[in-house]
C-alpha positions as CSV (number, residue, x, y, z in Angstrom):
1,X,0.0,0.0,0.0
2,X,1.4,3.3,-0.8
3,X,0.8,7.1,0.6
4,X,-1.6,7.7,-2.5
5,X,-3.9,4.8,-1.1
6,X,-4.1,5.9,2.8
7,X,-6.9,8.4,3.7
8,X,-5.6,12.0,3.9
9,X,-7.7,13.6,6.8
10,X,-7.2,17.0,8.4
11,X,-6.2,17.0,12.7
12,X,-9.7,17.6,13.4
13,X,-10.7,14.7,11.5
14,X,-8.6,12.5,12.9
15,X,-9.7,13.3,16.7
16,X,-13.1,13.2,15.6
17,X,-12.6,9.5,13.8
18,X,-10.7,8.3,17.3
19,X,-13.2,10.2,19.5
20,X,-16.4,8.2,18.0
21,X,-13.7,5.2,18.1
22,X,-13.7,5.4,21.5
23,X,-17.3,6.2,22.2
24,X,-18.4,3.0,20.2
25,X,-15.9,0.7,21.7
26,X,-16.5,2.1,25.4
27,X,-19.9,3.5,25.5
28,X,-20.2,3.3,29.2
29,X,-17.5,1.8,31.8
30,X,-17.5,1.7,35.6
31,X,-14.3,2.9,37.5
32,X,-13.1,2.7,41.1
33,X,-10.6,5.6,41.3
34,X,-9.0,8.4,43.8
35,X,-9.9,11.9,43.4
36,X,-7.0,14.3,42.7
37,X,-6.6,17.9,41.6
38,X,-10.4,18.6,42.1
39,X,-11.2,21.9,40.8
40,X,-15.2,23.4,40.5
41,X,-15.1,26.3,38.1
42,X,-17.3,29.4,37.7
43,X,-19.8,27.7,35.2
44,X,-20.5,24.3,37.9
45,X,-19.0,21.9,35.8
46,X,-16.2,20.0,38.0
47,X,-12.6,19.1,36.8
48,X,-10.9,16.4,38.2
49,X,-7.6,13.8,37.7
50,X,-8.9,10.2,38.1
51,X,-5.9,7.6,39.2
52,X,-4.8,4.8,40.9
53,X,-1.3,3.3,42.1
54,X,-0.4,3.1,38.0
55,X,-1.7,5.6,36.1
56,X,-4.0,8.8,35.8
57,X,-6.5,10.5,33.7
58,X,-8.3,13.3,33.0
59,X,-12.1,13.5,34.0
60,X,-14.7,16.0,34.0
61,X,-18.3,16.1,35.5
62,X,-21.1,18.4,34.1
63,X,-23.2,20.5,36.2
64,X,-25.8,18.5,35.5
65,X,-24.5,15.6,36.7
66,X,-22.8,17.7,39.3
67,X,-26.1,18.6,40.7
68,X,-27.2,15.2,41.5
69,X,-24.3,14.6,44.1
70,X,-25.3,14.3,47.6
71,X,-21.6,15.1,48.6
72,X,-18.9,17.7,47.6
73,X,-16.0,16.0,45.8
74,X,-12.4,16.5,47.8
75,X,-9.1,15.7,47.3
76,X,-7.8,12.0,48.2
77,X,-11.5,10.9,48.2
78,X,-12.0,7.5,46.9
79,X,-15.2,7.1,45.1
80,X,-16.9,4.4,42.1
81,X,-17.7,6.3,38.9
82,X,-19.8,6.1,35.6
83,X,-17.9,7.5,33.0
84,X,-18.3,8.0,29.1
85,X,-14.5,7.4,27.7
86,X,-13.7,10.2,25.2
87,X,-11.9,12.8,23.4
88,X,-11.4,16.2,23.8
89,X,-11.3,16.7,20.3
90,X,-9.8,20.8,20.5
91,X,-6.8,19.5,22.2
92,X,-6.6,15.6,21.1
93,X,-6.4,14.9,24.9
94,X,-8.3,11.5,26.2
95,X,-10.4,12.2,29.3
96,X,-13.9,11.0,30.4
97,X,-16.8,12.4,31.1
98,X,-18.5,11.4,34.9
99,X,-22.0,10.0,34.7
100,X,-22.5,9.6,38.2
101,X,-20.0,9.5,41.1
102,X,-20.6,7.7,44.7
103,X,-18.3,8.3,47.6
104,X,-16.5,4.3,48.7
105,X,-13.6,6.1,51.0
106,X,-10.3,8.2,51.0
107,X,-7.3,7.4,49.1
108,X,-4.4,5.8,50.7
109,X,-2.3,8.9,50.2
110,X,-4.8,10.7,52.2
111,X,-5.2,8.3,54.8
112,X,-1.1,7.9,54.9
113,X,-1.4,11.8,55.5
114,X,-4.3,12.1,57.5
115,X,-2.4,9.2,60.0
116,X,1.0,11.4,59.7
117,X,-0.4,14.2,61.1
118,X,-2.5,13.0,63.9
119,X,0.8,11.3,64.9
120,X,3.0,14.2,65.0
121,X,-0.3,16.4,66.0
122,X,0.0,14.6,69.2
123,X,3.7,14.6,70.0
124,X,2.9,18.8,69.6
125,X,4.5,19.6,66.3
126,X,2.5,21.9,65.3
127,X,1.3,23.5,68.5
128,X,1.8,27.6,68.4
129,X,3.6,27.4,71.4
130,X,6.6,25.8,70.0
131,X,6.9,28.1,67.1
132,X,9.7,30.5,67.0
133,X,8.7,34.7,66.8
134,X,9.7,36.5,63.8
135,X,13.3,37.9,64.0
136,X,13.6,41.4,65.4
137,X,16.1,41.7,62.1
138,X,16.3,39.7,59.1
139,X,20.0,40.2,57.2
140,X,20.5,37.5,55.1
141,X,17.2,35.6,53.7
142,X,17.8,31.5,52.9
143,X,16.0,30.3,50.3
144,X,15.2,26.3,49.4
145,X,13.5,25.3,46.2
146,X,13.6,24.0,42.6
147,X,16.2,26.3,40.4
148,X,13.7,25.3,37.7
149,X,10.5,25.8,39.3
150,X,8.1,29.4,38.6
151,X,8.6,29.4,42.4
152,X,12.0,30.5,42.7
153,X,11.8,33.6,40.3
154,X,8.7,34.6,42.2
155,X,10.6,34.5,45.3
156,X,13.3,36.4,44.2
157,X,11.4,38.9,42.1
158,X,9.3,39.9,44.8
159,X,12.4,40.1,47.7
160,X,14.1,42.4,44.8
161,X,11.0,44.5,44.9
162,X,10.3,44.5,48.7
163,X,13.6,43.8,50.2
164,X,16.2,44.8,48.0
165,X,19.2,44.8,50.3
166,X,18.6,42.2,51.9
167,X,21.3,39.0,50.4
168,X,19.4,35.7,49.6
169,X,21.1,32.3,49.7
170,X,19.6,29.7,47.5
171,X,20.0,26.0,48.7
172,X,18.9,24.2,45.6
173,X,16.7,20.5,45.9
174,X,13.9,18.6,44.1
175,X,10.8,19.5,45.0
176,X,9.0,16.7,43.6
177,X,9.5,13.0,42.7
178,X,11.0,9.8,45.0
179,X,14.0,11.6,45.4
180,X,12.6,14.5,46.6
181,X,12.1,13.8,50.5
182,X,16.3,13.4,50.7
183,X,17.2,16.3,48.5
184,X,15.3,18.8,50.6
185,X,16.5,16.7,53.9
186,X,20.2,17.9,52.0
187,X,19.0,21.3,51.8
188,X,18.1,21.8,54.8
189,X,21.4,20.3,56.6
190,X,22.9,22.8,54.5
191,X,20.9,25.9,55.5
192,X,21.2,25.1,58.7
193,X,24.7,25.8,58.7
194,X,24.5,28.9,57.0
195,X,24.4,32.2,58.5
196,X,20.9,33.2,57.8
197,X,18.5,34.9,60.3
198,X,15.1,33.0,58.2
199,X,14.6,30.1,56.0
200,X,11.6,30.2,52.9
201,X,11.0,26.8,51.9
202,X,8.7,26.6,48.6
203,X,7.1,25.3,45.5
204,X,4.5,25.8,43.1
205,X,1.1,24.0,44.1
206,X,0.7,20.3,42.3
207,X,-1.3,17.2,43.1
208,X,-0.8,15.3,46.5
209,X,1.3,13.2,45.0
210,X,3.2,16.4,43.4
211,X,3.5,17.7,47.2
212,X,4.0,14.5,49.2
213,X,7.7,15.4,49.6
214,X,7.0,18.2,51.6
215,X,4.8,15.9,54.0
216,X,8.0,13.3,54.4
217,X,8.4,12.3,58.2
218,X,12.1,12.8,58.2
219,X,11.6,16.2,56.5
220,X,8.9,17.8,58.9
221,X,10.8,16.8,61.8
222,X,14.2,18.3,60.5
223,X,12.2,21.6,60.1
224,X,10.0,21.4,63.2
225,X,13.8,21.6,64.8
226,X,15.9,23.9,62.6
227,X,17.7,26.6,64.1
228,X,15.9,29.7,62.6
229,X,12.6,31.0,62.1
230,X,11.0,29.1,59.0
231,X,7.9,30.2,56.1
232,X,6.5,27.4,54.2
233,X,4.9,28.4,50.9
234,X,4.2,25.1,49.2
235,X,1.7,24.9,46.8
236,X,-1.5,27.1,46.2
237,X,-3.6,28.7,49.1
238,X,-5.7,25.3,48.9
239,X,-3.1,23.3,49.3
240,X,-1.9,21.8,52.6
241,X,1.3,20.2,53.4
242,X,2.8,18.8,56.9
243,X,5.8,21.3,56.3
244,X,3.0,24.0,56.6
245,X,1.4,22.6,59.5
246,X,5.2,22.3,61.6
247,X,6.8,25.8,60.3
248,X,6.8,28.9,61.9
249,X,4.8,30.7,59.4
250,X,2.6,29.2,56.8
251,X,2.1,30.9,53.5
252,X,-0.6,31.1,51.3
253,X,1.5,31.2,47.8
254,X,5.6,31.4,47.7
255,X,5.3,35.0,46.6
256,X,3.1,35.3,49.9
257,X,6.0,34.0,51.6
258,X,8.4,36.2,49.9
259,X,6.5,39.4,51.3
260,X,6.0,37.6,55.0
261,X,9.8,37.2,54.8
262,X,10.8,40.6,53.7
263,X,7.8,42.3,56.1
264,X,10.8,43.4,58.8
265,X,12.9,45.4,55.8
266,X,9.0,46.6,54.7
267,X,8.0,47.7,58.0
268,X,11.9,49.2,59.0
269,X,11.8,51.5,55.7
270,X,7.8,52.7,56.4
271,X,9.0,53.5,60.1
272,X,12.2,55.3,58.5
273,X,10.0,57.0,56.1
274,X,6.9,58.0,58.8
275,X,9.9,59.6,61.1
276,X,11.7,61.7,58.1
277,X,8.1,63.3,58.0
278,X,7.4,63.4,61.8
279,X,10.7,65.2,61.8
280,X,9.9,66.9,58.6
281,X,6.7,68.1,60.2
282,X,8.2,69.0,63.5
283,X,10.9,71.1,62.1
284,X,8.2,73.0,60.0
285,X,6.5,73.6,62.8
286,X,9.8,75.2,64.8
287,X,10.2,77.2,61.8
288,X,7.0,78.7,62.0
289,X,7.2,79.5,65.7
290,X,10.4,81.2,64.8
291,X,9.2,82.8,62.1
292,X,6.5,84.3,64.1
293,X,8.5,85.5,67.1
294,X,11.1,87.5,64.4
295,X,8.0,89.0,62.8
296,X,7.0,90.0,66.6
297,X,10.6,91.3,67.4
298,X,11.1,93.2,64.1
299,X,7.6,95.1,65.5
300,X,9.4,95.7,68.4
301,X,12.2,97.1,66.8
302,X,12.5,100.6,64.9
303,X,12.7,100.2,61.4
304,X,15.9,100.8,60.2
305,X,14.8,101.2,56.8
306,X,12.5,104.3,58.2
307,X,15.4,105.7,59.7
308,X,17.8,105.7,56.9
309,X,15.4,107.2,54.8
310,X,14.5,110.1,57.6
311,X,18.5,110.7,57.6
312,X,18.5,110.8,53.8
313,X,16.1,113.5,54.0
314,X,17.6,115.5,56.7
315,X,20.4,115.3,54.8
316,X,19.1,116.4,51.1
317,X,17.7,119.3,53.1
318,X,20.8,120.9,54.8
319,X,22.8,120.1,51.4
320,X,20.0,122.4,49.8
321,X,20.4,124.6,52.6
322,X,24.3,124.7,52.1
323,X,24.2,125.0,48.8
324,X,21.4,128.1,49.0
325,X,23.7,129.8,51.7
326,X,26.8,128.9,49.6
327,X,25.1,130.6,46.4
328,X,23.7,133.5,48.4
329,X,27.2,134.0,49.4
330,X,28.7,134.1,46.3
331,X,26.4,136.2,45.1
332,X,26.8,138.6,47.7
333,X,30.7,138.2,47.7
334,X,30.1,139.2,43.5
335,X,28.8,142.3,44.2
336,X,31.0,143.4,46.5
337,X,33.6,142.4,44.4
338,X,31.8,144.3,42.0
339,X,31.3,147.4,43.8
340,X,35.4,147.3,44.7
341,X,36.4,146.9,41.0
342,X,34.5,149.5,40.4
343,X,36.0,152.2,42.8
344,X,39.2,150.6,41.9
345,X,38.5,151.1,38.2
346,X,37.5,154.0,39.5
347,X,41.3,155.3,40.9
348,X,42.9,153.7,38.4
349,X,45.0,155.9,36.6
350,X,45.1,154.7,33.3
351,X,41.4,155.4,33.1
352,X,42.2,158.7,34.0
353,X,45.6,158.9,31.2
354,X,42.1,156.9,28.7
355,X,40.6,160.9,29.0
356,X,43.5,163.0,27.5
357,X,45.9,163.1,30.4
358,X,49.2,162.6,30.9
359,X,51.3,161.2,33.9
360,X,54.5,162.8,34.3
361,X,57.1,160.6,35.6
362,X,61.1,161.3,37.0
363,X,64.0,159.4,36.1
364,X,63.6,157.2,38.9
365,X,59.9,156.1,37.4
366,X,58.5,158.2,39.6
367,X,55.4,160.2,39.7
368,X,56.4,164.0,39.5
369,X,53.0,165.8,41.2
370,X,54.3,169.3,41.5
371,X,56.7,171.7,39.9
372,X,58.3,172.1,42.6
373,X,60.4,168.7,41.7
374,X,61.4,169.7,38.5
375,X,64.6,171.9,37.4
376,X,64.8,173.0,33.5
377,X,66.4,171.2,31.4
378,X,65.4,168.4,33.3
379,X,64.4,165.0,31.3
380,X,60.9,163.5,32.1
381,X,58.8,160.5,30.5
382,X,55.6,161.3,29.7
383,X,53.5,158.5,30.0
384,X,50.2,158.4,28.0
385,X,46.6,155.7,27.8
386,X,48.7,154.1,25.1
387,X,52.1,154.8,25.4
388,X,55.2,157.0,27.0
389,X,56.7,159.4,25.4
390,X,60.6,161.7,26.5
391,X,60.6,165.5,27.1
392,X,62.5,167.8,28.9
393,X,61.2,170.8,31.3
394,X,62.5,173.7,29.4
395,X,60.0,176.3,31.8
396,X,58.8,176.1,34.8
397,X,55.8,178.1,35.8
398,X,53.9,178.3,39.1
399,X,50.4,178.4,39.9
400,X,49.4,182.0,40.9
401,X,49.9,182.3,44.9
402,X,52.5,180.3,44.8
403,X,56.1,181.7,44.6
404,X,58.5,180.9,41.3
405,X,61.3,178.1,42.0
406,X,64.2,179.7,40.9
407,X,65.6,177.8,37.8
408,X,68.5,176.0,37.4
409,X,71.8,178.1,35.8
């Protein structure tokens, strides 16, 4: 047979081929199975994984169906079921759909846990009393999980966000599988010789079976004992573990444990924060009252602005007083001045010698002011408004009443 001779059918065909397969081979089938991963959504229809000690599958119940129950399916319940085997053709995924569902008892994971926990219940494991208080300071943060897991980068995301200088040691382990219970047993050993003031233990939520490490004997007893106050944040907030139950602080979510652990830095920087504004406030405050009592002293005060300016004005007046008086002054000294250049112009006898007169001088430069000085023949300058001129006395007459000087030989 070649390719040319098989039937070419699109994905959807194919699913829809298998799914009536399925529904005409196994119309109706009765299984005894252990509830797990029970989830009731929004529209009433329930979603559930169906196994046993081999295998698993995928089951959902109608809420139609649902209605009918007289109980509420749980987690570990044990219970006989009518089911439809099918396909979920969108996705190609095998599930069944639940006809009817009866409640027969709990799954033996259950009752292992539900035994577990009485037992360590009684011998006070997880009394209160016996649980450490939250560290005064937390300095270095220790963390133990899967390096793989969505877990760990929520953790260290939200202490990067809330707690940012605060160091985190990771202490790796498996989280899930047979070899789980001794890796985190490591872990553990190892933080506990750390130097770390808290411990975050935590995984993503799962199945029972996906969280049964965390409710390993060995394992809650290490951490009922260790050293330093612990937060368990396994699984979802509807999941429960023993290692929640026997640590110090249970979380609902690992990120919720991430912000329990870092609540000390959180709480340190709002208590910084609410003093810097206290003090803020308070010196605001002083200010104010200080501001008030200079306002109230400079009223008390003379204002020396007031003052400067009365000065400037005295001043301005007795420089315009000065200066009046000093121009009064000069103007009086001007006329005075005035009045003695005249009366000196007045004597002066150039203005007289200006008229047509003539100032006789000797021959010592002096003035000759009567006849009675001169001899004939004697020389004489004649001095003139613009000029001097030489003679010589060749007479000499006296005014009548007055007798003659006799003249020289």
């Amino acid at each position: 047979m070649t390719d040319q001779d098989l039937p070419l059918l699109s994905v959807s065909g194919l699913n829809r081929l298998v799914a009536q397969a399925i529904t005409q081979k196994f119309p109706l089938v009765r299984l005894n199975a252990e509830l797990s991963q029970v989830v009731q959504a929004a529209s009433g229809h329930w979603y559930f994984t169906v196994k046993d000690t081999q295998a698993s599958l995928r089951a959902v119940m109608f809420r139609k169906e649902a209605a009918q129950l007289a109980f509420r399916p749980a987690e570990g319940m044990q219970v006989s079921l009518r089911v439809a085997p099918g396909l979920y053709e969108p996705k190609g995924e095998f599930q069944c759909r639940i006809l009817a569902m009866a409640q027969e008892g709990q799954g033996s994971l259950f009752e292992r846990f539900q035994r577990l926990k009485s037992l360590l219940a009684a011998e006070g494991l997880f009394d209160p009393a016996r649980k450490k208080p939250f560290p005064q300071r937390v300095r270095r943060i220790g963390l133990i999980t899967s390096l793989g897991a969505a877990a760990f980068r929520d953790i260290l995301v939200t202490l990067g966000r809330h707690a940012p200088r605060i160091p985190v040691t990771v202490f790796p382990s498996l989280v899930q599988g047979a070899d789980a219970p001794a890796a985190l047993l490591s872990a553990l050993g190892r933080a506990a010789n750390a130097p770390i003031d808290l411990l975050v233990l935590a995984r993503g939520g799962g199945s029972l079976e996906d969280l049964w490490a965390f409710n390993d004997e060995r394992l809650v007893r290490a951490l009922a004992g260790f050293p330093v106050y612990t937060v368990s944040g396994v699984g979802h907030e509807t999941d429960f573990s023993l290692s929640d139950l026997v640590a110090d602080h249970r979380a609902a979510t690992p990120t919720a444990a991430a912000l329990w652990a870092s609540q000390r830095e959180q709480e340190a920087w709002q208590w910084l924060g609410e003093t810097l504004h206290r003090q803020s406030r308070a010196m605001q405050r002083r200010l104010a009252v200080a501001q008030q009592q200079l306002d109230r002293a400079g009223l008390s005060l003379p204002n020396p602005r007031a003052r400067l300016a009365l000065q400037k004005m005295r001043w301005s007046r007795m420089a315009g007083l000065f200066m009046t008086l000093g121009k009064n002054r000069i103007q009086s000294e001007r006329s005075r001045l005035e009045v003695l250049g005249g009366r000196l112009a007045a004597l002066d006898p150039m203005a007289v010698l200006s008229r047509g007169y003539a100032l006789v001088l000797d021959d010592q430069a002096g003035p000759v002011s009567s006849v009675q000085g001169l001899t004939v023949g004697q020389p004489v300058a004649l001095a003139f408004g613009d000029g001097k001129a030489r003679a010589s006395i060749t007479e000499i007459s006296q005014a009548e009443g007055k007798p003659d000087k006799p003249s020289r030989p």
